[in-house]
C-alpha positions as CSV (number, residue, x, y, z in Angstrom):
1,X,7.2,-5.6,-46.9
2,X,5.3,-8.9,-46.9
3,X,5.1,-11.3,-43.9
4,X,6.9,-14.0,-46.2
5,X,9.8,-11.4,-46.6
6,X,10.8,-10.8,-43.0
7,X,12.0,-14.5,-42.1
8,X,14.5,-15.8,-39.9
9,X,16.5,-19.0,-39.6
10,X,16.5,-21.0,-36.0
11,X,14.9,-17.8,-33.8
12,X,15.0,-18.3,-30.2
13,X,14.1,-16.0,-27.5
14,X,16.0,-15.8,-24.1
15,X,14.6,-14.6,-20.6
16,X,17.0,-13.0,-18.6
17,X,15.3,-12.6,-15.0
18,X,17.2,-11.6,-11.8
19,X,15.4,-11.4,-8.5
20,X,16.6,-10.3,-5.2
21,X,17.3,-13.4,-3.3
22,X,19.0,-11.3,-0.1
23,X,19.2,-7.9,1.1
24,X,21.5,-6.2,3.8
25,X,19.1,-6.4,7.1
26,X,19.5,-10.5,7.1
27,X,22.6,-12.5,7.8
28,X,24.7,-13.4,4.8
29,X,23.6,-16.5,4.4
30,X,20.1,-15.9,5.3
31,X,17.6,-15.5,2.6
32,X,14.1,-12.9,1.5
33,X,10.9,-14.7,2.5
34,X,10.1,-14.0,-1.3
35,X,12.9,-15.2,-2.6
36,X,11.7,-18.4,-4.8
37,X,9.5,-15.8,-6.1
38,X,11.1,-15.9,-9.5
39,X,11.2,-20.1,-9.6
40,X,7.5,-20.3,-8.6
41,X,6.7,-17.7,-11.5
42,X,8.8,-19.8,-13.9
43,X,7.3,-23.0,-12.8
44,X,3.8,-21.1,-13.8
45,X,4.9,-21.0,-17.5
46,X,4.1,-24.6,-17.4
47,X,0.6,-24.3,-18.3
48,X,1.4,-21.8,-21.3
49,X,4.3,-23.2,-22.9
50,X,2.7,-27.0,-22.2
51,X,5.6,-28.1,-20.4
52,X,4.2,-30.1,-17.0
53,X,7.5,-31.4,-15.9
54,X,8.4,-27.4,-14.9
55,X,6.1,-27.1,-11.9
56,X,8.6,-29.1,-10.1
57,X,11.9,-26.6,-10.5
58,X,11.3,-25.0,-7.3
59,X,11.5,-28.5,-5.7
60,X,14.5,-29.1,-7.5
61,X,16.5,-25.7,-6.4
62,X,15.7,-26.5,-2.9
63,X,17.4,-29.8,-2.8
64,X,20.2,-28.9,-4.5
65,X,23.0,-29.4,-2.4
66,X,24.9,-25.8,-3.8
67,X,22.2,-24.5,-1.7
68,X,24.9,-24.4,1.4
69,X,26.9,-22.1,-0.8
70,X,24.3,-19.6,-0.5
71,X,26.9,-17.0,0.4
72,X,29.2,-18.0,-2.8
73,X,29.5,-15.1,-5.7
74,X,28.0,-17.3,-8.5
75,X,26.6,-20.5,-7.5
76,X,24.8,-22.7,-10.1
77,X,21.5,-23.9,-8.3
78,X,20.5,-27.0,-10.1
79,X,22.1,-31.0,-9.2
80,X,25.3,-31.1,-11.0
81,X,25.1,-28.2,-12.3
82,X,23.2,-28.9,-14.9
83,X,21.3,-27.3,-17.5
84,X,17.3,-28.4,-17.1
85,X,15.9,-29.1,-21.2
86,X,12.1,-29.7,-22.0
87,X,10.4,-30.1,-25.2
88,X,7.1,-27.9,-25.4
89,X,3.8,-28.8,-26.5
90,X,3.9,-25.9,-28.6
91,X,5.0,-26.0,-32.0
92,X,6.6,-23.4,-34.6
93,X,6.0,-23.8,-38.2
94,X,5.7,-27.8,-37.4
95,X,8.8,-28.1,-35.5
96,X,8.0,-28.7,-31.4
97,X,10.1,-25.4,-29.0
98,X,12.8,-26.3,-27.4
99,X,13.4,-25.0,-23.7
100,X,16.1,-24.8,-21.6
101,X,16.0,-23.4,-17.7
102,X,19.6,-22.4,-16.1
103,X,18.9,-20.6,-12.8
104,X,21.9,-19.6,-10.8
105,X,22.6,-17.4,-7.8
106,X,25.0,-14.4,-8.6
107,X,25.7,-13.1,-5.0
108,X,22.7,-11.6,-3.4
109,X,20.6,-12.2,-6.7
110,X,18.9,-15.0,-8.4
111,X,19.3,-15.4,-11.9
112,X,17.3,-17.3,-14.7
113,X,18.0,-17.9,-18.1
114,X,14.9,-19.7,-20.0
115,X,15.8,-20.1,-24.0
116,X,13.4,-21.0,-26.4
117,X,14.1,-22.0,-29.1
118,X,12.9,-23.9,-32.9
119,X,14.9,-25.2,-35.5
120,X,13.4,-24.0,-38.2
121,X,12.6,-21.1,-40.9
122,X,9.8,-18.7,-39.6
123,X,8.2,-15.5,-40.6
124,X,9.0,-12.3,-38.2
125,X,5.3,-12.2,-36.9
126,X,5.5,-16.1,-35.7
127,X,7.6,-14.4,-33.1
128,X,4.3,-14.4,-31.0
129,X,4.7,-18.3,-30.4
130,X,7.6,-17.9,-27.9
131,X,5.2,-15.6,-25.6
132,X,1.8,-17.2,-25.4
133,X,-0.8,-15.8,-23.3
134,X,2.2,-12.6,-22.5
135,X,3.5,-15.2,-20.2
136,X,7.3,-13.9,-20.9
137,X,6.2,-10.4,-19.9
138,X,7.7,-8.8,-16.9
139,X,4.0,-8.6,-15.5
140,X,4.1,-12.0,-15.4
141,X,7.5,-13.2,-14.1
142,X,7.2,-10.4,-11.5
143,X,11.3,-10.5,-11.4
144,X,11.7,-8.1,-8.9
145,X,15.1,-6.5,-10.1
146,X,14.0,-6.8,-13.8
147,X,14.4,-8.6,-17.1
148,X,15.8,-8.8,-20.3
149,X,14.5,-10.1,-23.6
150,X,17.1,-11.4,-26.2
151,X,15.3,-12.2,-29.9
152,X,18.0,-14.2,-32.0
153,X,18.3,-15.2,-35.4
154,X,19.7,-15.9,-38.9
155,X,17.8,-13.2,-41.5
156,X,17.1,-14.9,-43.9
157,X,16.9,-10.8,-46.5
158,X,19.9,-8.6,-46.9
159,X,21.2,-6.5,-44.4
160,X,19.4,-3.6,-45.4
161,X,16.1,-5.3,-44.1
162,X,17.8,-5.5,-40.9
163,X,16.0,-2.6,-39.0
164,X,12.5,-3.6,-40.7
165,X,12.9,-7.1,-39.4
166,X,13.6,-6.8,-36.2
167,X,11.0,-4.1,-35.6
168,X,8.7,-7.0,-37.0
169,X,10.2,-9.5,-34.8
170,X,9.2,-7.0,-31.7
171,X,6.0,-6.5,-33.0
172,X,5.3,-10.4,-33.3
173,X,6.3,-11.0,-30.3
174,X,4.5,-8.7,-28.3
175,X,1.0,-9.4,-30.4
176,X,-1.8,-10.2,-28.4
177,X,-0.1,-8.3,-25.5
178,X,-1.0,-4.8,-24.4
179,X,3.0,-3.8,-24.5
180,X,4.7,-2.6,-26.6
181,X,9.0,-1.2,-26.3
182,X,10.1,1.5,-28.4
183,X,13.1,1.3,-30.3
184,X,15.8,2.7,-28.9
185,X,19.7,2.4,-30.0
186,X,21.0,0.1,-32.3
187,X,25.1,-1.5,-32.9
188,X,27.0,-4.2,-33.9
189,X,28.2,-7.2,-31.5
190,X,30.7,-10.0,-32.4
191,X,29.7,-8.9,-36.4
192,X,26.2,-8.9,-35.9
193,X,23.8,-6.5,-35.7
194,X,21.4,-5.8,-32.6
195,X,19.3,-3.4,-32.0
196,X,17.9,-2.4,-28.3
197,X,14.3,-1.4,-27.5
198,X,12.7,-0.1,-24.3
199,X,9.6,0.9,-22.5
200,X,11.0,3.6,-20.8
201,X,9.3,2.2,-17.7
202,X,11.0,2.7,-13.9
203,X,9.3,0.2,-11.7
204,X,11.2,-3.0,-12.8
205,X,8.2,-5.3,-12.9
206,X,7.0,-3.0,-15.7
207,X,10.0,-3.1,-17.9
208,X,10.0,-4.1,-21.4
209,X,14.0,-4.5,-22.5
210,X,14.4,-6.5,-26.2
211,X,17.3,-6.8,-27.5
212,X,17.3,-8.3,-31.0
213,X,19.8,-10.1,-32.6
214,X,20.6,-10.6,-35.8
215,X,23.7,-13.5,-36.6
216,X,24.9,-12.6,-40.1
217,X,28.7,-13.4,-39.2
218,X,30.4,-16.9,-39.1
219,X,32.0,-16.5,-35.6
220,X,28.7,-15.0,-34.0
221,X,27.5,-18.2,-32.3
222,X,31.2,-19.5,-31.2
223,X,31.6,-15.7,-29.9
224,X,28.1,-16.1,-27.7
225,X,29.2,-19.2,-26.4
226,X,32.5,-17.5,-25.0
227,X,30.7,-14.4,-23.2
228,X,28.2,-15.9,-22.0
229,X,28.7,-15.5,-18.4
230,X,29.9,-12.4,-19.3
231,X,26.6,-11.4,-21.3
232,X,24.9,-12.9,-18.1
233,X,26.3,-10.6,-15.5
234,X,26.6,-7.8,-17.5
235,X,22.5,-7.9,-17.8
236,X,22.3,-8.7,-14.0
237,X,24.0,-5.9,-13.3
238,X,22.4,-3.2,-15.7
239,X,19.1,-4.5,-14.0
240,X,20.4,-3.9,-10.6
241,X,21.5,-0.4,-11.5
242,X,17.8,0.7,-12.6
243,X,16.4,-1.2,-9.7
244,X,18.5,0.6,-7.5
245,X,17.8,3.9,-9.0
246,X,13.7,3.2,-8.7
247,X,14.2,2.4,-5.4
248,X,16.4,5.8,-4.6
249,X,13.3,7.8,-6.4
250,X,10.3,5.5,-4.4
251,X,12.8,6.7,-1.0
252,X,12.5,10.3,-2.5
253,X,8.7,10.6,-2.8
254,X,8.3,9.0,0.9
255,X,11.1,11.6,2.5
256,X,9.4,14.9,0.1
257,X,6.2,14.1,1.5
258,X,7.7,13.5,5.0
259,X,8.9,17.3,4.1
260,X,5.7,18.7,3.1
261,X,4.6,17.4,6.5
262,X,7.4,19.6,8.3
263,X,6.8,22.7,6.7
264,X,3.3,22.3,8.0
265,X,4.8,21.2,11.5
266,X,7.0,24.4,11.6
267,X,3.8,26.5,10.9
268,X,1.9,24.7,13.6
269,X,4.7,25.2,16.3
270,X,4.8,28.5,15.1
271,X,1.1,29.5,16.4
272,X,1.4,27.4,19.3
273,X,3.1,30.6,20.7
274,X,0.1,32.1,21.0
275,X,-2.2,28.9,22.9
276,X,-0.5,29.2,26.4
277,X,-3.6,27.2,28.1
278,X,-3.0,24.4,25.7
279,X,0.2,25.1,24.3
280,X,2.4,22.2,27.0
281,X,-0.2,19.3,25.9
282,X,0.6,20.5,22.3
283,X,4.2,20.5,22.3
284,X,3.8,16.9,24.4
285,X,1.6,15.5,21.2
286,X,4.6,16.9,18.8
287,X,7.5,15.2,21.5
288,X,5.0,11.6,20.7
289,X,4.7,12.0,17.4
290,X,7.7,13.7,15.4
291,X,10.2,11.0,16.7
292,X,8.9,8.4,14.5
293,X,8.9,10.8,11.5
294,X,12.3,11.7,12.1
295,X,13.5,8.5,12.3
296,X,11.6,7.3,8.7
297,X,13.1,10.7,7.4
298,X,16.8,9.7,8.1
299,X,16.0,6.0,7.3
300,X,15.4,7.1,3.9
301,X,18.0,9.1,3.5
302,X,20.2,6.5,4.6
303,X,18.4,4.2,2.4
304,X,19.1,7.1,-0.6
305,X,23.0,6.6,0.1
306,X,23.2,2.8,0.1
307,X,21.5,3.1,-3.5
308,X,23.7,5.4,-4.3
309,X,26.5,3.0,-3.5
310,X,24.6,0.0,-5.0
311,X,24.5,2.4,-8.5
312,X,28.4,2.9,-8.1
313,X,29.8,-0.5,-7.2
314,X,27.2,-2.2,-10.3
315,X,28.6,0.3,-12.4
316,X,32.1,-0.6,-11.6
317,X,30.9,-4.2,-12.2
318,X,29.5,-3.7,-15.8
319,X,32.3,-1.9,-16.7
320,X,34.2,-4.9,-15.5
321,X,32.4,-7.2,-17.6
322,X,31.4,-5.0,-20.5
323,X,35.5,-4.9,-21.0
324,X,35.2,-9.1,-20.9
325,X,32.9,-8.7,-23.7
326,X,34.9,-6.2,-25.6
327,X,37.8,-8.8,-25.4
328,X,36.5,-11.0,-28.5
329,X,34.7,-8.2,-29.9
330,X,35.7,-8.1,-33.9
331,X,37.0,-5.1,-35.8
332,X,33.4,-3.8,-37.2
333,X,31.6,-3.9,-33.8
334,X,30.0,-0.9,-32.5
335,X,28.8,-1.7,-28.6
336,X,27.7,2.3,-27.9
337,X,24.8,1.9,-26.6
338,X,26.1,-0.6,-23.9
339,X,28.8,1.8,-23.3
340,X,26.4,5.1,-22.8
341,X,23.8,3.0,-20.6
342,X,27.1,2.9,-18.4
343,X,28.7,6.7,-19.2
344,X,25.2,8.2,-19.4
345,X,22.4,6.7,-17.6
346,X,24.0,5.9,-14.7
347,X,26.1,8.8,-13.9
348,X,23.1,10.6,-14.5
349,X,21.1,7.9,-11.9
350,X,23.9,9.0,-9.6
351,X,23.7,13.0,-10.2
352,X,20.3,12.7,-9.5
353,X,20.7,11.1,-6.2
354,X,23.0,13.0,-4.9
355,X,20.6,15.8,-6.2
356,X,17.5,15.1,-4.2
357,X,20.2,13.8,-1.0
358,X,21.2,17.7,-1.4
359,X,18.0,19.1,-1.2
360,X,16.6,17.0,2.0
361,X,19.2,17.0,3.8
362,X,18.6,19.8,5.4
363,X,15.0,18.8,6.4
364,X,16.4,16.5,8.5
365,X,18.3,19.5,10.5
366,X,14.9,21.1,10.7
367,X,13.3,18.5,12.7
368,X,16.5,17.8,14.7
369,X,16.5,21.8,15.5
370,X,12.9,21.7,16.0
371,X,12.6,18.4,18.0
372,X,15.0,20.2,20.1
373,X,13.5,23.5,20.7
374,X,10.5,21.5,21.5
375,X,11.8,19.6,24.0
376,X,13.5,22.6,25.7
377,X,10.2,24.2,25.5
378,X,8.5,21.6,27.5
379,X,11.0,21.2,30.0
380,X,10.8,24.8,31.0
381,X,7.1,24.8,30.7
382,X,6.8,21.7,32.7
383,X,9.4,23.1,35.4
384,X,7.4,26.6,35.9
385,X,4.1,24.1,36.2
386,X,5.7,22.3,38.6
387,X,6.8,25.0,40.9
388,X,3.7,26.4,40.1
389,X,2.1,22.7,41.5
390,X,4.2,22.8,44.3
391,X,3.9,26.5,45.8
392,X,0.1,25.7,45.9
393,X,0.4,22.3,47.2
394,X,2.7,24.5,50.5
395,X,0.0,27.1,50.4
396,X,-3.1,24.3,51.0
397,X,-0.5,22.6,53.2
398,X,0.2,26.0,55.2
399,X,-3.2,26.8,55.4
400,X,-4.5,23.6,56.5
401,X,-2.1,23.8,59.1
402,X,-2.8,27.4,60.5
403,X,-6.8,26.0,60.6
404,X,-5.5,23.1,62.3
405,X,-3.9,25.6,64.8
406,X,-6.7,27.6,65.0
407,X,-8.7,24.7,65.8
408,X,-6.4,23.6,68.7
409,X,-6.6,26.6,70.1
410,X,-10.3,27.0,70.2
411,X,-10.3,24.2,71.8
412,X,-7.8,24.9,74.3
413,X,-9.4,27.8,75.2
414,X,-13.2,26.2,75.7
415,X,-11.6,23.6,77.3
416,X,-9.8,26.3,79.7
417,X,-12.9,28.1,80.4
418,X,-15.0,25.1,81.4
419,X,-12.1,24.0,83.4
420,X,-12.1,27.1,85.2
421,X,-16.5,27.2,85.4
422,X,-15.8,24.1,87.0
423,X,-13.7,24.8,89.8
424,X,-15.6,28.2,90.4
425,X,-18.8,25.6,90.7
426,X,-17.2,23.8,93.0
427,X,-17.0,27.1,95.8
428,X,-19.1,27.8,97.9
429,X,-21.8,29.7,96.7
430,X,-22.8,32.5,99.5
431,X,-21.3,35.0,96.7
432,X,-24.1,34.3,94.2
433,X,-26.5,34.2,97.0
434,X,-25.5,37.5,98.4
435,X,-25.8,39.2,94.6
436,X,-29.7,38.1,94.2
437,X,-30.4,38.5,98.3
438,X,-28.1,40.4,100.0
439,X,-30.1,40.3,103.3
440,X,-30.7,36.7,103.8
441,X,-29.6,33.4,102.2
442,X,-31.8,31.3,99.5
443,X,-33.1,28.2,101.2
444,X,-34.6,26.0,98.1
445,X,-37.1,24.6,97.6
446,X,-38.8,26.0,100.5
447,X,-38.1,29.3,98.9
448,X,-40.5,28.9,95.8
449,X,-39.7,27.8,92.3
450,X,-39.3,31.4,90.9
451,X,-36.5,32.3,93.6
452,X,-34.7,29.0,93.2
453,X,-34.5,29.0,89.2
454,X,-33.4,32.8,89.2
455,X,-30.7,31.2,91.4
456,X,-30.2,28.5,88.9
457,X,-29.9,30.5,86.1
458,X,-27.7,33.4,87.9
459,X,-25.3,30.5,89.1
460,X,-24.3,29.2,86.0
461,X,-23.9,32.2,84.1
462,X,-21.7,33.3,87.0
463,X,-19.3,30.6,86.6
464,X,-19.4,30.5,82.5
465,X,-18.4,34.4,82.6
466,X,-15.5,33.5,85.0
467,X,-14.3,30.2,82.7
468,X,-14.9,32.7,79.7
469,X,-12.9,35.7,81.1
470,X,-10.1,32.9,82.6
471,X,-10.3,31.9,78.3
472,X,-9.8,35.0,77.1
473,X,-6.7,35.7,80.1
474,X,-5.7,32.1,78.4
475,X,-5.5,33.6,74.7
476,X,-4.0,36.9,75.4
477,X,-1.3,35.0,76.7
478,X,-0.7,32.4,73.8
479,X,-1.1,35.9,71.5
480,X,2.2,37.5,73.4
481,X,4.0,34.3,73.4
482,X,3.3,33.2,70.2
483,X,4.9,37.0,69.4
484,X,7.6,36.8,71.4
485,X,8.4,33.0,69.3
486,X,8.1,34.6,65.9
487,X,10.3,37.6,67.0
488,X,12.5,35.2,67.9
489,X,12.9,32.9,65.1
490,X,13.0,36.2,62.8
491,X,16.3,37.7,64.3
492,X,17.8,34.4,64.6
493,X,17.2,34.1,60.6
């Protein structure tokens, strides 16, 4: 079908971006250090969309005074609550875009919507106007819980075109780009068709959702207008439901490959059996190291649950508003595909979960158990090396002492036997005389040097072999009573 064929009436194109603004490890009314994020990535689509006044929104937020309600459930951000409008220096089929900027806080998330829009007939491909440069992609707003794209307009071909337009409208709109979404489901809403297309992608800054719709009913706009808070949180909550699914799977990876590490850790502490020499400084490394892995292996479990509950209480929420939406729906409308994102996807987001929580969970038993055994290992290992320590500390100490003894009672006994050469000196020495000349006493030095150094040398040996026999008398008797002390002590023990 021609270009010319595939037109639309008044097309617009609405950002839906939501960005975590608080998380549950700050106070409640403390917010993320990234949380203008989303307003400084919006204020960057100045340049693009030729709209200067924009770089100033983030400046705007701040001074808002519903900042204080930070810890409100919906809070509108901007003074007075008001709606921010800008005419673009773009232009679509000569009439200049339209853009309007309503960013809002819905509880721990901040919301933007940014509609563009032209009044005006345009061709399906002209669709490429609203996204210069990609600038709407989510590569570019960097949302960090998602976005949604909404393509709106009044076909100007018959209803059987329908399908063929808006895959045209896609295709415009992405032109230039190096994305593309798939189609995915299509239905009916307030008596207009719209039809849903998807990337398929996980990581929510890679997300391509379109929804395209197509007003061929009367009430359609007066129905919008009516659910639009509802539409609003009903998207912010599908968005948190994905992101806390990629988040559950990013917690998954981390804790498998914390597991791969413990199967090799068991191995290991197997074979340690046989290292005794090095097997204590071993099992000390493990005692250092495997603390911090256990403790990043039940963080992420932990982390795994409070997804799981972010999953559940958002699905409870879309339901919640998915039935608001339902309450002007007309008789025609067909909503299924809203309805199985909620009965499908995220039951099976949650299956999943409580899937992978299954398998790990015993991992974390396995380092408890074996963070255990080590540590009972090292205690008795480090007991036996104490004792071990200690009985050859007393043995040096024992030994030290009985040299020390020893000692003492050398020097008892030398000390005993010059003592006693001493006091045999001191006699008269007619004895020594009558050995070497019975007959006549040694008169020196009248005698002659030779007589009178025999006498020398005889005297002193005489009185060392009396101090050494009075030493050895000395030591027999510190033998017996040394005996007698040991007997003693023994048959008092």
């Amino acid at each position: 079908m021609s270009d010319t064929a595939l037109r639309l009436k008044n097309p617009s194109v609405t950002l839906y971006a939501f960005h975590l603004c608080q998380d549950l490890s700050q106070e409640l009314e403390q917010l993320r250090p990234d949380a203008d994020q989303l307003w400084q990535h919006c204020a960057n689509l100045s340049q693009p969309l030729g709209i200067p006044d924009l770089k100033s929104l983030p400046e705007k937020i701040k001074s808002s005074p519903s900042q204080t309600a930070i810890a409100s459930r919906y809070v509108e951000l901007l003074p007075g609550n008001a709606t921010l409008t800008y005419t673009a220096a773009l232009q679509l089929a000569g009439s200049p875009l339209t853009v309007q900027v309503y960013p809002v806080k819905i509880h721990d998330t901040y919301a933007l919507d940014l509609t563009l829009s032209c009044q005006n007939t345009v061709a399906a491909s002209q669709f490429s106007h609203f996204n210069p440069q990609g600038c709407l992609l989510a590569s570019n707003i960097q949302a960090s819980l998602g976005q949604t794209l909404v393509l709106y307009g009044e076909p100007v071909g018959t209803p059987e075109e329908d399908r063929t337009l808006a895959d045209a409208c896609v295709d415009g709109f992405f032109q230039g780009t190096d994305q593309k979404s798939q189609f995915m489901a299509s239905g009916q809403l307030f008596g207009s068709p719209i039809f849903a297309y998807d990337n398929g992608k996980e990581k929510p800054t890679e997300q391509c959702h379109v929804l395209v719709w197509l007003n061929r009913h009367p009430e359609t706009l007066n129905l919008v207008e009516k659910t639009s808070l509802s539409f609003f949180n009903l998207l912010c909550c599908r968005s948190k439901i994905l992101f806390a699914y990629d988040q559950a799977r990013w917690c998954y990876r981390q804790t498998r490959g914390l597991y791969s590490q413990l199967e090799k850790e068991v191995t290991d502490f197997k074979e340690l059996a046989t290292q005794r020499d090095t097997r204590l400084e071993q099992l000390k490394q493990k005692l250092t190291d495997m603390p911090s892995k256990t403790f990043d292996y039940a963080g992420y479990l932990r982390d795994m649950k409070d997804h799981k509950n972010a999953i559940a209480t958002n699905d409870y929420n879309y339901d919640y508003w998915l039935n608001k939406i339902c309450e002007y729906s007309l008789e025609d409308d067909s909503i299924k595909f809203l309805e199985d994102f909620l009965n499908q996807r995220t039951k099976r987001f949650e299956k999943q979960i409580e899937t992978d929580l299954n398998y790990l969970k015993p991992g974390q038993q396995l380092l408890d158990q074996m963070l255990g055994s080590i540590r009972g290992i090292v205690d008795i290992e480090q007991a036996e090396c104490d004792r071990a320590l200690e009985k050859a500390l007393r043995d040096k100490e024992e030994a030290d002492q009985a040299r020390e003894k020893q000692l003492e009672r050398w020097i008892a006994l030398v000390g005993t036997g010059l003592a006693v050469s001493g006091i045999s000196s001191q006699t008269d020495a007619k004895p020594v005389e009558s050995v070497i000349d019975p007959k006549e006493s040694l008169d020196c030095p009248s005698a002659g040097v030779t007589p009178c150094l025999t006498y020398s040398v005889v005297f002193v040996l005489f009185h060392v072999g009396v101090g050494a026999i009075a030493a050895l008398i000395m030591n027999r008797f510190i033998k017996s009573v040394s005996k007698l002390v040991l007997k003693g002590t023994g048959s008092r023990e």
